[in-house]
Every structure is written in C-alpha cells, then in structure tokens.
TORFIMI-978760 format. One line per field, with one value per residue (C-alpha): residue number from 1; residue in three letters; x, y, z. Coordinates in nm, 4 decimals, decimal comma, padded with zeros to 6 digits. Layout:
# TORFIMI-978760
i = NUM_...
aa = Ala_...
u = X_...
v = Y_...
w = Z_...
//
This chain:
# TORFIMI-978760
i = 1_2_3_4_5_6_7_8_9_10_11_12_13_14_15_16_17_18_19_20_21_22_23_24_25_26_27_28_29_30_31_32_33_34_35_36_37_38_39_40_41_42_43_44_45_46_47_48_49_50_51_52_53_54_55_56_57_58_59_60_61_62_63_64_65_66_67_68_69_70_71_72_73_74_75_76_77_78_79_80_81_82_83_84_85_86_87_88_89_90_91_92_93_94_95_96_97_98_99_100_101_102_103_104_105_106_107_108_109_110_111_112_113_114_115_116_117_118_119_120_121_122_123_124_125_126_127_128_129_130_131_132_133_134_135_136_137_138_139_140_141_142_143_144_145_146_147_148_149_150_151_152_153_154_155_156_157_158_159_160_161_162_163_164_165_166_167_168_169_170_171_172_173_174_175_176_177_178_179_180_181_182_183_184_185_186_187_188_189_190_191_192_193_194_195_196_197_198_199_200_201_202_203_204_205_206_207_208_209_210_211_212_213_214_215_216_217_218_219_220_221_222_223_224_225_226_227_228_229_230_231_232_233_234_235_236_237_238_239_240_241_242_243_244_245_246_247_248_249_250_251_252_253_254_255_256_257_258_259_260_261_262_263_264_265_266_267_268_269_270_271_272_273_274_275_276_277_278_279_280_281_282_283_284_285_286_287_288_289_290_291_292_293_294_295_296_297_298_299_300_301_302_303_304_305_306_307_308_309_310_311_312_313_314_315_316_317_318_319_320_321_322_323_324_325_326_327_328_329_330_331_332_333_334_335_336_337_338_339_340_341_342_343_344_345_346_347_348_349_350_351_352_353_354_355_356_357_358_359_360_361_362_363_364_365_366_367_368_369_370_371_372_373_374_375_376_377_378_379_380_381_382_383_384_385_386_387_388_389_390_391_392_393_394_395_396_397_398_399_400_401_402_403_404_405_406_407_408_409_410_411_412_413_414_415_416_417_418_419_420_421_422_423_424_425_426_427_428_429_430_431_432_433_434_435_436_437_438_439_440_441_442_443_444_445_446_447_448_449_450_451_452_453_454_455_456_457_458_459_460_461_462_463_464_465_466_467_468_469_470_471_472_473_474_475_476_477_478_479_480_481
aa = Unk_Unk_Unk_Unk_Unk_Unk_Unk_Unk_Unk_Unk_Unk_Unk_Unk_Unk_Unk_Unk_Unk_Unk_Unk_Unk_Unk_Unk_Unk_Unk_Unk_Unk_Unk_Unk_Unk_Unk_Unk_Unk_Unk_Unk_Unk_Unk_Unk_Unk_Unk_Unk_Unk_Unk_Unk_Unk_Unk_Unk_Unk_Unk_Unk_Unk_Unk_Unk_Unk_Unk_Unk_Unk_Unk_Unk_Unk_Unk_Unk_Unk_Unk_Unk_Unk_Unk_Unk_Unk_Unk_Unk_Unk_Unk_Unk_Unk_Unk_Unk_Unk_Unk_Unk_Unk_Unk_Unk_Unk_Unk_Unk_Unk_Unk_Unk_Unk_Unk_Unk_Unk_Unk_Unk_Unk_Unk_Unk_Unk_Unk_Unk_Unk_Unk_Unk_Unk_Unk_Unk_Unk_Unk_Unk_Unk_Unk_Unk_Unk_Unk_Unk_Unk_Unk_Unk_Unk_Unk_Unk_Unk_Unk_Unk_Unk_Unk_Unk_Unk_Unk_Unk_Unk_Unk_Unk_Unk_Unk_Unk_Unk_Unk_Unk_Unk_Unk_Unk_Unk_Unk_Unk_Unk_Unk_Unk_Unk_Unk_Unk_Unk_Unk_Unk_Unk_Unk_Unk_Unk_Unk_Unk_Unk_Unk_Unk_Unk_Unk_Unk_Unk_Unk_Unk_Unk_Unk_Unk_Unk_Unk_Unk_Unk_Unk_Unk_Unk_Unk_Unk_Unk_Unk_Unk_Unk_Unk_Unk_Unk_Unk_Unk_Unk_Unk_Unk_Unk_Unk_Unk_Unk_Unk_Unk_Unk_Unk_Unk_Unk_Unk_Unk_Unk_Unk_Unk_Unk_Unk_Unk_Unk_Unk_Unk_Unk_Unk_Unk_Unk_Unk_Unk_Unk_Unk_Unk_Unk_Unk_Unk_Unk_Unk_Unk_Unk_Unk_Unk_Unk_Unk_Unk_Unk_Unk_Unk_Unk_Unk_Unk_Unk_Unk_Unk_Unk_Unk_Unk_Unk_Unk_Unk_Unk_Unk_Unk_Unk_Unk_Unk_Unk_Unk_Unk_Unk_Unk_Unk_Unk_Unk_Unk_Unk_Unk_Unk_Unk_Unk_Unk_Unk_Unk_Unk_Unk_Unk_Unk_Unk_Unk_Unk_Unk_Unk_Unk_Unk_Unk_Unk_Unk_Unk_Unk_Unk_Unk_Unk_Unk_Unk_Unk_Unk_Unk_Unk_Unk_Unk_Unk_Unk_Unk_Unk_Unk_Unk_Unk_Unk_Unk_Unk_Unk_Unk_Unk_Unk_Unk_Unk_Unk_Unk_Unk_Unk_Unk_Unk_Unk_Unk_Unk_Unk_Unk_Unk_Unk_Unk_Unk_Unk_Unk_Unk_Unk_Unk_Unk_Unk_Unk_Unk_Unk_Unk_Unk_Unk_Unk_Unk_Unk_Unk_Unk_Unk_Unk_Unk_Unk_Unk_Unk_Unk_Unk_Unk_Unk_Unk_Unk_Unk_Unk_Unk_Unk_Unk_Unk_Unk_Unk_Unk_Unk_Unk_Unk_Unk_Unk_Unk_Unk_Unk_Unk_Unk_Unk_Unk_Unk_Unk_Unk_Unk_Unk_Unk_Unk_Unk_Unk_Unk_Unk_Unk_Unk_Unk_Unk_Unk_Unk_Unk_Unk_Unk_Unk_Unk_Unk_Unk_Unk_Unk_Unk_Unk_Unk_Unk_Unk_Unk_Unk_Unk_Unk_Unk_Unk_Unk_Unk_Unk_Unk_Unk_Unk_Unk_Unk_Unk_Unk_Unk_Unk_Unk_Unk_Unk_Unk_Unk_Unk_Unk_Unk_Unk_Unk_Unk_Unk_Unk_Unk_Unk_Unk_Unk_Unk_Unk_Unk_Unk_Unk_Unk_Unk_Unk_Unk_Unk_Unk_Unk_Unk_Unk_Unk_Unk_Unk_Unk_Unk_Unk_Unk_Unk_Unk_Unk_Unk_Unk_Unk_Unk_Unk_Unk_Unk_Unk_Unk
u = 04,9705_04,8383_04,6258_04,3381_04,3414_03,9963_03,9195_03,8401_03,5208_03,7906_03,9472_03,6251_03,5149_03,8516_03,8380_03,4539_03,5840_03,8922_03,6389_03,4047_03,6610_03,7641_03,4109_03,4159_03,6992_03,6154_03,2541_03,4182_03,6779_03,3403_03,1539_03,5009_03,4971_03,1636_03,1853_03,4507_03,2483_02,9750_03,1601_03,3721_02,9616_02,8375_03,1871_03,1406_02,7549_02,8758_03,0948_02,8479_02,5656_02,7983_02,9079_02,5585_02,4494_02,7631_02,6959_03,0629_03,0497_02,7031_02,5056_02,8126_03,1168_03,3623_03,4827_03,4931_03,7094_03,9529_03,9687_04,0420_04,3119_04,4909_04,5644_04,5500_04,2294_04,2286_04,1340_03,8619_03,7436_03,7358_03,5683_03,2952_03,2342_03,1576_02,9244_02,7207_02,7014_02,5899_02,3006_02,2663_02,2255_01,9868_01,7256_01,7136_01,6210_01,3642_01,2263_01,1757_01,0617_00,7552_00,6101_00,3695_00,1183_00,1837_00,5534_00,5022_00,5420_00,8507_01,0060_00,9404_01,0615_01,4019_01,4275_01,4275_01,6723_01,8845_01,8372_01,9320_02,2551_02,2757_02,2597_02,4997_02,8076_02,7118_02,7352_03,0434_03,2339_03,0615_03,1968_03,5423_03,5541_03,4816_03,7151_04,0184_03,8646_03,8641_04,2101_04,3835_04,1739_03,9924_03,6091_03,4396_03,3185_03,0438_03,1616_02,8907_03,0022_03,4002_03,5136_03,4115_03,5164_03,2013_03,0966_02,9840_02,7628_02,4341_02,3094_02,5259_02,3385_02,0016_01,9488_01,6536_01,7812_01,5369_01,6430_01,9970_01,8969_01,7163_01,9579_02,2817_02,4295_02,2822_02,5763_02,4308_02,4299_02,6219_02,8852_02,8864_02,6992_02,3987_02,1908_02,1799_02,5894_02,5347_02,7143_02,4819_02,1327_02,1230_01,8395_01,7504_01,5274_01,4744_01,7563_01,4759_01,4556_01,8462_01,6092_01,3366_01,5222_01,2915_01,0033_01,1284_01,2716_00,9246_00,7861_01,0234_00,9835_00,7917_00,8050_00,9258_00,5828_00,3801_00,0777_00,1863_00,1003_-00,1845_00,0410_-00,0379_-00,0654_00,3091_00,3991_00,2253_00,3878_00,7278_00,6043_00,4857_00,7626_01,0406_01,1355_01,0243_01,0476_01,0034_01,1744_00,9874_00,8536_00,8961_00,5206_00,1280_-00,0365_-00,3489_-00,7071_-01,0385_-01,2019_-01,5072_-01,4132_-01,6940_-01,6921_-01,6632_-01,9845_-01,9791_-01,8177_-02,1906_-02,2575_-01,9540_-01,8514_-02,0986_-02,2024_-02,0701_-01,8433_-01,9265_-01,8275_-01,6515_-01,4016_-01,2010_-00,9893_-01,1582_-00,9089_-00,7294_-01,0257_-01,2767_-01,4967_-01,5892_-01,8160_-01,8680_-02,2272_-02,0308_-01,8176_-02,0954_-02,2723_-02,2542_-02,3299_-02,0886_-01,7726_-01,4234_-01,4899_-01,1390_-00,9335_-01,0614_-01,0142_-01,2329_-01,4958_-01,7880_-01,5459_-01,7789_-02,1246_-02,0764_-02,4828_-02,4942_-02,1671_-01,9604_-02,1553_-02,2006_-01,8099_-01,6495_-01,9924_-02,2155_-02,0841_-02,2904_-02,3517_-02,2059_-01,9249_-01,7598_-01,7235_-01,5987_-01,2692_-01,3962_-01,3461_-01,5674_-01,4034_-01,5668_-01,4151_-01,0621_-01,0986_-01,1660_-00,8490_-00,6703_-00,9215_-00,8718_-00,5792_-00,5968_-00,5619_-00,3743_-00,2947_-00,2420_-00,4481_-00,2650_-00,5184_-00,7321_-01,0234_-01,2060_-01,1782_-01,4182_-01,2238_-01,0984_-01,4438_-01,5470_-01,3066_-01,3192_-01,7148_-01,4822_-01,2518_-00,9644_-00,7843_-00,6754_-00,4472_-00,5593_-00,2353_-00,3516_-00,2527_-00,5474_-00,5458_-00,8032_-01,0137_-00,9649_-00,9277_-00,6932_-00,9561_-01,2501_-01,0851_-01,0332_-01,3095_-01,5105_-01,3239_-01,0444_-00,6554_-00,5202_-00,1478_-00,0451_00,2004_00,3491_00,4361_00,7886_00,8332_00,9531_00,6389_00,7173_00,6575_00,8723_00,9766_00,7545_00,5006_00,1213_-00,1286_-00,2285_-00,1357_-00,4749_-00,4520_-00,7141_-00,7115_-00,3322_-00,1529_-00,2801_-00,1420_00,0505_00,2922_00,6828_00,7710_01,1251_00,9123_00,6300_00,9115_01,0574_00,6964_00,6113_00,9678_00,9078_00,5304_00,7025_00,9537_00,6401_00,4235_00,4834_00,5172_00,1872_00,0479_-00,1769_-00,1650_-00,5046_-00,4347_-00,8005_-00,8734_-00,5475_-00,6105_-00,3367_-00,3420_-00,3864_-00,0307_00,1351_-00,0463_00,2084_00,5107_00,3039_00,1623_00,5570_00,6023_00,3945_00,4660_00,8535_00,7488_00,6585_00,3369_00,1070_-00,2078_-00,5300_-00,7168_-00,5908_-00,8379_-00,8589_-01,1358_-01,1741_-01,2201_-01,5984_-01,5728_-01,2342_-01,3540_-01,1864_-00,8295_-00,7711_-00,8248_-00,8803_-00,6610_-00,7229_-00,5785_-00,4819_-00,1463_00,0198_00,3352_00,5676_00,8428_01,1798_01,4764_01,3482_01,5575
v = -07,5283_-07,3427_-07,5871_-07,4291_-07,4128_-07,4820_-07,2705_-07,4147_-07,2753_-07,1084_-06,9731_-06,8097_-06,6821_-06,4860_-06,3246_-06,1937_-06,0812_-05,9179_-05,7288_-05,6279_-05,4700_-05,3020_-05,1558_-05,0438_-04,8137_-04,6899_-04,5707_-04,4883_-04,2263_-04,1319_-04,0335_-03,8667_-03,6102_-03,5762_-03,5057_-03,2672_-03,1224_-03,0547_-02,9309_-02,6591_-02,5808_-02,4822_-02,2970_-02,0750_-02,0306_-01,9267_-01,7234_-01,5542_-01,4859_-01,3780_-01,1149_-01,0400_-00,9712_-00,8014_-00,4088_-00,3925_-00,5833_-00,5033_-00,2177_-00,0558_00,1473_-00,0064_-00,2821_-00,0509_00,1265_-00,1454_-00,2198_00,1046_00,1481_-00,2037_-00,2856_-00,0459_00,1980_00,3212_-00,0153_-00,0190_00,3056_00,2422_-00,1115_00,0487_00,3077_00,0969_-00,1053_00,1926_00,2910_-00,0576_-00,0509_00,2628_00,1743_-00,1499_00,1254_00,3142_00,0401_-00,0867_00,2535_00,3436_-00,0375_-00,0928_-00,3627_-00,6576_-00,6253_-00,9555_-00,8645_-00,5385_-00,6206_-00,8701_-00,5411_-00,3021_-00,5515_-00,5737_-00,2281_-00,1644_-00,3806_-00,2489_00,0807_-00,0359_-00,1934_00,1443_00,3223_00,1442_00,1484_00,5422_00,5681_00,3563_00,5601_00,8966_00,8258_00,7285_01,0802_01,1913_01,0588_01,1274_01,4636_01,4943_01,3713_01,6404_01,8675_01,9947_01,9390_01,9511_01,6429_01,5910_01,4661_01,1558_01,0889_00,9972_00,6633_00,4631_00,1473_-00,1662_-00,1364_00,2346_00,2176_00,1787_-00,0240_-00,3167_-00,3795_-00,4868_-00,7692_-00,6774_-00,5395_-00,2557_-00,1322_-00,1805_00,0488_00,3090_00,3625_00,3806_00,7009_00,8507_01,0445_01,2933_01,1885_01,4819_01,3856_01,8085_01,9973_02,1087_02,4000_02,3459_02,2746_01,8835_01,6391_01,3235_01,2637_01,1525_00,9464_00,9395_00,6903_00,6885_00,6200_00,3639_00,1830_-00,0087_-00,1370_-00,2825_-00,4526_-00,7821_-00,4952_-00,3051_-00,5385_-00,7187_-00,3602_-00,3468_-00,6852_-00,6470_-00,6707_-00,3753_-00,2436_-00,4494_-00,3807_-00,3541_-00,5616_-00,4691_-00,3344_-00,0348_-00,0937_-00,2357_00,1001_00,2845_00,0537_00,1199_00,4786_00,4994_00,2990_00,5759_00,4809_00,7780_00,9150_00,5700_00,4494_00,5336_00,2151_00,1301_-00,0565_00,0875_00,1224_-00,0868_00,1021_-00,0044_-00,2335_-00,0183_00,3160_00,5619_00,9102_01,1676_01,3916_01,7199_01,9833_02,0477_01,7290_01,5856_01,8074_01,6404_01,3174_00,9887_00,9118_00,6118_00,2538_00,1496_00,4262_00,2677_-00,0119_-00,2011_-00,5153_-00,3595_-00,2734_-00,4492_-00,2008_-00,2616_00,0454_00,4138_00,3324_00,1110_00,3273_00,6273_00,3506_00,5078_00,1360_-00,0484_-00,1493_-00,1642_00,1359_00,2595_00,5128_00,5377_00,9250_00,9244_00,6919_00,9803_01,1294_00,9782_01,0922_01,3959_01,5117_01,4608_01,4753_01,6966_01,9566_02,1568_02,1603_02,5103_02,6848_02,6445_02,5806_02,3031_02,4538_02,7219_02,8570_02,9622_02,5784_02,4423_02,4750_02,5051_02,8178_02,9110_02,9746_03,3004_03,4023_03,2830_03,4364_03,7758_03,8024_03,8795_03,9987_03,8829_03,8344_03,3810_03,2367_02,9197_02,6542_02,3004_02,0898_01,8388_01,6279_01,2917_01,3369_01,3338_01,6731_01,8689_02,1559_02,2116_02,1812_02,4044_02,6465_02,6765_02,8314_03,1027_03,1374_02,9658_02,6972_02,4101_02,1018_01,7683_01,6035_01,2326_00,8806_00,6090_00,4419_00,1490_00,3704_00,5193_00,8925_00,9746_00,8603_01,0153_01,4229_01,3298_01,2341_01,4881_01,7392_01,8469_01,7951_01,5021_01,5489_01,1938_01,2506_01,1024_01,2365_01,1691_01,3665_01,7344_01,9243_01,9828_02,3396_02,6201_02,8288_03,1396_03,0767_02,9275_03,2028_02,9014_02,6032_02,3788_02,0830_01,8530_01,4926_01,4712_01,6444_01,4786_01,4042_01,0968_01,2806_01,3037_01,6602_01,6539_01,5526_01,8302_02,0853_01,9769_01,9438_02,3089_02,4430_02,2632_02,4101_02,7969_02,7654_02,7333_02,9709_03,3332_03,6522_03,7113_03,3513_03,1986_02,8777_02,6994_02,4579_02,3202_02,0334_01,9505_01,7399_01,5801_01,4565_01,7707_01,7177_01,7632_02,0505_02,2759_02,1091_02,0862_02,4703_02,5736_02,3871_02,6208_02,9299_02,8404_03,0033_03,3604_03,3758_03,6305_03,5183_03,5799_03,2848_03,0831_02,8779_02,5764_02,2789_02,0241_01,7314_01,5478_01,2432_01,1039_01,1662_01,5028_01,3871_01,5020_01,8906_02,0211_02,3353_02,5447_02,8365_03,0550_03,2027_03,4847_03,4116_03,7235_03,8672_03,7451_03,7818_03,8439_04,0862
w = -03,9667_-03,6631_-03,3903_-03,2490_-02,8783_-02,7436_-02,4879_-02,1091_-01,9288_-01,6602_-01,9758_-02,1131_-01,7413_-01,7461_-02,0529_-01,9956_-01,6839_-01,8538_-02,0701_-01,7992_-01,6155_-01,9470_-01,9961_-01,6463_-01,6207_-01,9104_-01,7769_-01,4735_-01,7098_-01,8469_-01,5422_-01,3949_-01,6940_-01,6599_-01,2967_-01,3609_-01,6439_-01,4470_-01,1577_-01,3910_-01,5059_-01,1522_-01,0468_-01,3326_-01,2765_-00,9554_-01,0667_-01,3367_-01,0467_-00,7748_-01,0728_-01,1659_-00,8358_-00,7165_-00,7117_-00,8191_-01,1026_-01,2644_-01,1013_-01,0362_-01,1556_-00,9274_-01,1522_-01,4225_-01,2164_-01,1944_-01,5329_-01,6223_-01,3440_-01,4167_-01,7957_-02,0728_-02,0863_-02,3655_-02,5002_-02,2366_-02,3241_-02,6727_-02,6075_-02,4348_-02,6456_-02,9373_-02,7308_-02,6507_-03,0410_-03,1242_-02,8298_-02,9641_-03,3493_-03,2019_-03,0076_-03,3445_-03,5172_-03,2682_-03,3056_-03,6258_-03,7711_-03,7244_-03,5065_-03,5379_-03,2888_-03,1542_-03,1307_-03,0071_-02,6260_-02,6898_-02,9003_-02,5656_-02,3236_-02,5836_-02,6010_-02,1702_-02,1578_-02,4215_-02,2580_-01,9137_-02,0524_-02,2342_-01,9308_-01,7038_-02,0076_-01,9908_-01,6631_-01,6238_-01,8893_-01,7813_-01,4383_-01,5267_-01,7418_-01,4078_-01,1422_-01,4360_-01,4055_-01,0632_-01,0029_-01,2136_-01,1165_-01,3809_-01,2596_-00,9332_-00,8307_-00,5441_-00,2167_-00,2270_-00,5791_-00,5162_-00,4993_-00,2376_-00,0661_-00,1764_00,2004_00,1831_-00,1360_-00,0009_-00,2536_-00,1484_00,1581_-00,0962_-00,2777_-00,4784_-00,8354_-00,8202_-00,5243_-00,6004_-00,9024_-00,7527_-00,4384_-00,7287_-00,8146_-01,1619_-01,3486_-01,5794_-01,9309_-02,0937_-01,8145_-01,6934_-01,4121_-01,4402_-01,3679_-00,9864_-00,9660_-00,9008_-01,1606_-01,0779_-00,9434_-00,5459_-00,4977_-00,1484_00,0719_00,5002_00,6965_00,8778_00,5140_00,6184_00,9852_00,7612_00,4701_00,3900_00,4136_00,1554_-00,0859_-00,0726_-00,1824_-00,4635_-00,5760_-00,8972_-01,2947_-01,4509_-01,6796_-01,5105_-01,2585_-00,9217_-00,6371_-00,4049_-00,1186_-00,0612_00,3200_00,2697_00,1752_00,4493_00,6941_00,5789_00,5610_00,9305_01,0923_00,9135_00,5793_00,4207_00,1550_-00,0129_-00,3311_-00,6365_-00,8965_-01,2152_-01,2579_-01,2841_-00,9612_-00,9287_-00,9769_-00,8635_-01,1712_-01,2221_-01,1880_-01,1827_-01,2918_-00,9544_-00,8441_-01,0127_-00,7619_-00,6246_-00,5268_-00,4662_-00,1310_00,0531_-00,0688_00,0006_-00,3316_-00,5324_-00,3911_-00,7073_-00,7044_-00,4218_-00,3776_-00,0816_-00,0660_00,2642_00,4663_00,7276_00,5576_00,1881_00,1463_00,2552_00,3799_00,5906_00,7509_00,7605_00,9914_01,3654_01,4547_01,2988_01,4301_01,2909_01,0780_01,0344_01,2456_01,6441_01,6227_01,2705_01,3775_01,2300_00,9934_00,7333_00,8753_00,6166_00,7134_01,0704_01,1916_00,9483_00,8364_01,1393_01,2705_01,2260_01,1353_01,4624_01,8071_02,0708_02,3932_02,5754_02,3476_02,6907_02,7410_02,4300_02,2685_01,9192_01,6908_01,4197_01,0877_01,0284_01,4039_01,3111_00,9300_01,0885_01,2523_00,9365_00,7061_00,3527_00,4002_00,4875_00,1431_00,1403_00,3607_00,5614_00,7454_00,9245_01,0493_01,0817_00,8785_00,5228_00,4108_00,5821_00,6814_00,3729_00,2146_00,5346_00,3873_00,0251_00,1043_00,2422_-00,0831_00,0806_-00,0898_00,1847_00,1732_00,3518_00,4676_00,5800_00,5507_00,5212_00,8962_00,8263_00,5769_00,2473_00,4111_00,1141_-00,1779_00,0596_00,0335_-00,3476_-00,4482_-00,2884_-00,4931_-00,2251_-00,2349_-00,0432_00,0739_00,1698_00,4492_00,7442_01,0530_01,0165_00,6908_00,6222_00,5662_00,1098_00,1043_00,0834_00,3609_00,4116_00,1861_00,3541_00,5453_00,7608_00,9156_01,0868_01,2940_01,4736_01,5934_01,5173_01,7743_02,0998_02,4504_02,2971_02,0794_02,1850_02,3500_02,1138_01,8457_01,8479_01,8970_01,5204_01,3911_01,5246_01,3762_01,0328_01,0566_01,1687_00,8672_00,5961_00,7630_00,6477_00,8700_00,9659_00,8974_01,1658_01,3445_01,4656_01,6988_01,7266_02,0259_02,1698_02,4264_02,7292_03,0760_03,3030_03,4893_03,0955_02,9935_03,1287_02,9360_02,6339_02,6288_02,7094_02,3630_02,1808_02,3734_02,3064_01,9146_02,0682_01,8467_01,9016_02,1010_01,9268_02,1093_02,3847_02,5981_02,8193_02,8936_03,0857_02,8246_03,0034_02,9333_03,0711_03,4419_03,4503_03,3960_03,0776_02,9346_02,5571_02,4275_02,1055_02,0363_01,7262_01,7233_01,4668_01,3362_01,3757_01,2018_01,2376_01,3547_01,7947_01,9213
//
C-alpha cells in the first residue's frame, strides 16, 4: 500500500510555477508562428502590389515576355489562350442575360473589368506573335514597338493606373497592319507632361464611368505650361445643372447666352451680366476686358472705323474681303475674344474658326453658344488642319510685343503650311515697343507675302513708346526661286 505524500506549501509554489512557465512558452510558440504568419502575409502583399503596380508585370508585356522566353511557351501560349476564351465566354454571357435593374451597374462594372483583363492577355499574346514575328523576319514591326529595356517605357515613370494605361502601347487586335502600315496604336501626350507629373496624375485620377472632377482649369494649366495634347478620359465631363436651350441663330449672335448654360465654379465672375459690366473688376482676361459688351463694344469692330482711318490700324472686313473677291471662304481666328469676328464674318458668307482657351472667363462656352465654332487651342500646339487648305488666317490680341521671336517664327510657319496659295493673312493690332518693331516686322517679311496692307501707329496711350501694326499679306506660290 502506497502512502500519500502531503505536499509542503514550497512544494505546491513549485509546481504552479512549473505550470506557468509551461503555459508561457507555449503562448510564446503561439505568438512566434503568429509573428511569422503575419510576417510571410505582408511579404507576399508586398510582393502582390509591387506586381500589380509594376508596368512589367501587369500593364505590360515585358513579363510576358519572360515567360515566354524562359520555360516552355507553348504551355504559356496555350494557358493564355484559354483564359481569353473563358473572359470571352463570361462577356457573352453578361451580354445576352438580361439584367435586374438593381444589378445592372454591378453587371457593367464586371464586364469593364473583364474586358480590361481581356485586353491586356490580347495584347500580351498579340505582342509575343509579334516579336516571334519580327525575329525571323516575317513581319515588319514599328521601331517604337520593339522590346525595350523597363526604363524606356514611358509609362513606368506614372503611378496613376490610367495614365499607365493610356501612355501603353495598343497592339491591334487582329495582330496585322492596318490600313495606314502601323501594327499598334501610339498614343501620344507633351513631352512637358514628364516636368509636371503630380499635375497630371491628379488630372487622371478618377473612376472609370463616373463624372469627372471639376478641373477643368487643371487641364488648361497643364495645357498652357506644355503638356499638350493631353491624355484623353475614361469618365463624363461635368455640365452645368440647369442647362437651358441656346438662342435661335437670330438671337443668339448677339445676345448675352443664358447664365445657366455655363459652369461658373472657376470664375470671380458667376454671370455674363457680370462680365458685360465696364465697371466691374476681375472680369476675366486683361486683353478681353469688353469682349462681352456685345452692343457697345462689339458690334461696331470690322464694320465702321473711329476717327481718322489714316490713324488707326484697323481694316474693315469688306476692305480686306475685296482683295480676293469671292474667293475668302474658310478660315482661323487665332485670337482673344468671344466670337465676334467670326460672327462679323459669317454676315459675309464666310465660315470662321475661334481658336481660344478660357483665361478667367468662359470665352470657349461664349463663341458656342452664340452659334459660332470654338477651337480650344493653345499656343503651344500644331495648328490641326491640313496643309494648304484655309483662304484665311486672322489674329488680334494674341500676337503682341510679349511673344518669343523663335517662337512667332514656328507659329507663322505652322500658320504658312495651312494657308493655301493665294490665302491671306490679317495681322490686325500688333502692337511692340518701338525699338522691336524692326525685329518683329523682319519676322513677317521673312514669309515673302505679298503686301496688300501694311501700316504703322503709334499706339496713344503708352506715352508714345509703343506702336500698333496691321497688315494683310497674300500667301504665294511655292517653291521661291
């Protein structure tokens, strides 16, 4: 028979303490895998948004690239393929079931992604078709579109997923040339876009199918400062809340527009009688300050001279018409202003273009709505006509004493190359410090136009420092001898 030992207080002390330290290196084996648990979690989280966000692995083809050169490819190939016939079979579907109406935008949202995934497998197999092409041979690949090393893609240099998107090659679907020789699609923004990177990603920061943000002015400051052309957008631009039907055609040329047809959030002014005030200040553009004073201001330029026409430097358009007799049809104004030339003009049967941007007033929604064609265009970009093909080329208020002689020289070359034999350029109130007028009148006599009207002022109200200079010139016909 077995005595029972009784058990001392020291005894029972040790053996909690035993226990205790038991329990505790087994919590502390517990926290360790947890610690490594969690530790694996956020390396491969890492790992899964450096991928994501890599051009190379997600946007772009490189990685495809390696898989296809390392391994066998075939099975890549193959791999692919069926996932594109499966995202395929899925957009069917999404297609042709009908959709609960409180499903319907979940079903859309399902089926742009599906097609972006779509797209990028496409692209990833259409370009290695390509590049195998290309190496044996067999199909002529463009320069911009051969294999690159990560650091020249210019997508890499954006975070922004849109951007990223846009800036990407786009190989064409059928994987062949098309009609104009090219094998992909070359979307193209300003060189100036790289300078102003936070600008521009905050510009394409937005929900795909959604409204887009109120930044137009963003735009127009990425615009002005040389990131033009801009990227295009995936989202609805924003319109005012209460949009009003425009003035019929014979009302609308010279009546203010309706307040509720424009987007006022950007301006000191939130109305046209605003900016029609001659009182007011802050109206928008210094150079425009009556531009919309369409009764007392407007309506007489071009069509009755102030003063002494032997002191003024304005043309009338019936003067400058008669030059080439039926013969001015279309053209460009490139100038500050809301329109009034061109509505100046159409009494005349010819059909003008506005080119503007909207300096501190709506100038662009201004020539629109009073039934005229806005061009918005910066100073920076290639005027988008073809070569040889307006009767005449206008320009006030832009071309001033300020502008860059290198610069005017490419704006007057890009302006010869769209003007046809024949065509006329109005130069109408350039004005520059007296001691430049030389350099800048060499600038326009550099084209060899034929001088129909030529004349010099002395601009009053800058205490005779500064001079005015109009003139209309005829384009000849090329080559000089």
């Amino acid at each position: 028979m077995k005595s029972l030992r009784i058990l001392s207080p020291e005894d029972t002390a040790m053996t909690k303490q035993n226990a205790n330290t038991t329990k505790l290196k087994t919590w502390r084996l517990v926290y360790l895998l947890i610690f490594v648990t969690g530790a694996a979690a956020l390396l491969l989280s890492g790992a899964a948004m450096s991928k994501f966000f890599s051009l190379k692995s997600f946007l772009g083809n490189e990685s495809f690239y390696s898989g296809f050169n390392s391994g066998n490819q075939n099975e890549v190939i193959v791999t692919v393929q069926s996932v594109i016939q499966k995202i395929q079979e899925e957009l069917e579907n999404l297609r042709t079931t009908e959709q609960d109406p409180t499903t319907s935008a979940t079903a859309l949202k399902q089926g742009a992604f599906l097609a972006d995934i779509l797209g990028l497998l496409e692209s990833a197999a259409t370009s290695h078709n390509e590049e195998k092409n290309r190496r044996i041979g067999s199909f002529n690949v463009h320069p911009l579109f051969k294999q690159k090393k990560p650091s020249d893609e210019p997508a890499n240099y954006f975070l922004r997923e849109e951007i990223r998107k846009y800036v990407k090659i786009k190989p064409n679907r059928l994987g062949k040339q098309n009609f104009m020789g090219a094998n992909a699609t070359f979307t193209s923004i300003g060189h100036a876009c790289f300078a102003m990177k936070e600008e521009l990603e905050e510009y394409m920061d937005y929900d795909v199918g959604e409204i887009c943000n109120d930044d137009w002015k963003l735009a127009q400051r990425l615009m002005v400062h040389g990131c033009d052309p801009l990227p295009r957008r995936r989202c609805f631009s924003r319109a005012p809340k209460l949009y009003s039907e425009p003035f019929p055609i014979d009302e609308s040329m010279w009546k203010l527009p309706d307040d509720r047809n424009v987007r006022w959030s950007q301006y000191r002014c939130k109305n046209f009688k605003c900016l029609a005030n001659t009182t007011a200040t802050g109206r928008g553009f210094f150079k425009c300050s009556d531009c919309f004073n369409l009764t007392h201001h407007e309506m007489p330029r071009w069509v009755r001279l102030d003063g002494d026409s032997n002191e003024t430097s304005d043309f009338l358009i019936s003067d400058v018409l008669g030059i080439k007799p039926d013969e001015i049809r279309i053209g460009l104004d490139f100038s500050v202003g809301t329109g009034t030339f061109a509505a100046r003009m159409r009494e005349f049967n010819v059909t003008i273009v506005s080119a503007t941007i909207n300096f501190g007033a709506p100038f662009s929604e201004m020539i629109a709505l009073r039934g005229l064609v806005p061009l918005y265009l910066t100073i920076n970009q290639r005027v988008p006509f073809f070569d040889n093909t307006l009767d005449l080329i206008h320009t006030t208020r832009f071309l001033d004493g300020w502008i860059d002689l290198v610069l005017l020289d490419f704006i007057l070359y890009d302006w010869d190359r769209v003007l046809r034999p024949g065509g006329l350029l109005w130069i109408d109130s350039f004005f520059c410090l007296k001691e430049d007028l030389y350099d800048y009148l060499l600038a326009f006599e550099t084209l060899r136009y034929k001088k129909h009207k030529w004349v010099v002022v002395p601009k009053l109200d800058k205490d005779d420092r500064e001079v005015f200079f109009s003139a209309v010139l005829e384009k000849p016909p090329r080559p000089f001898r």
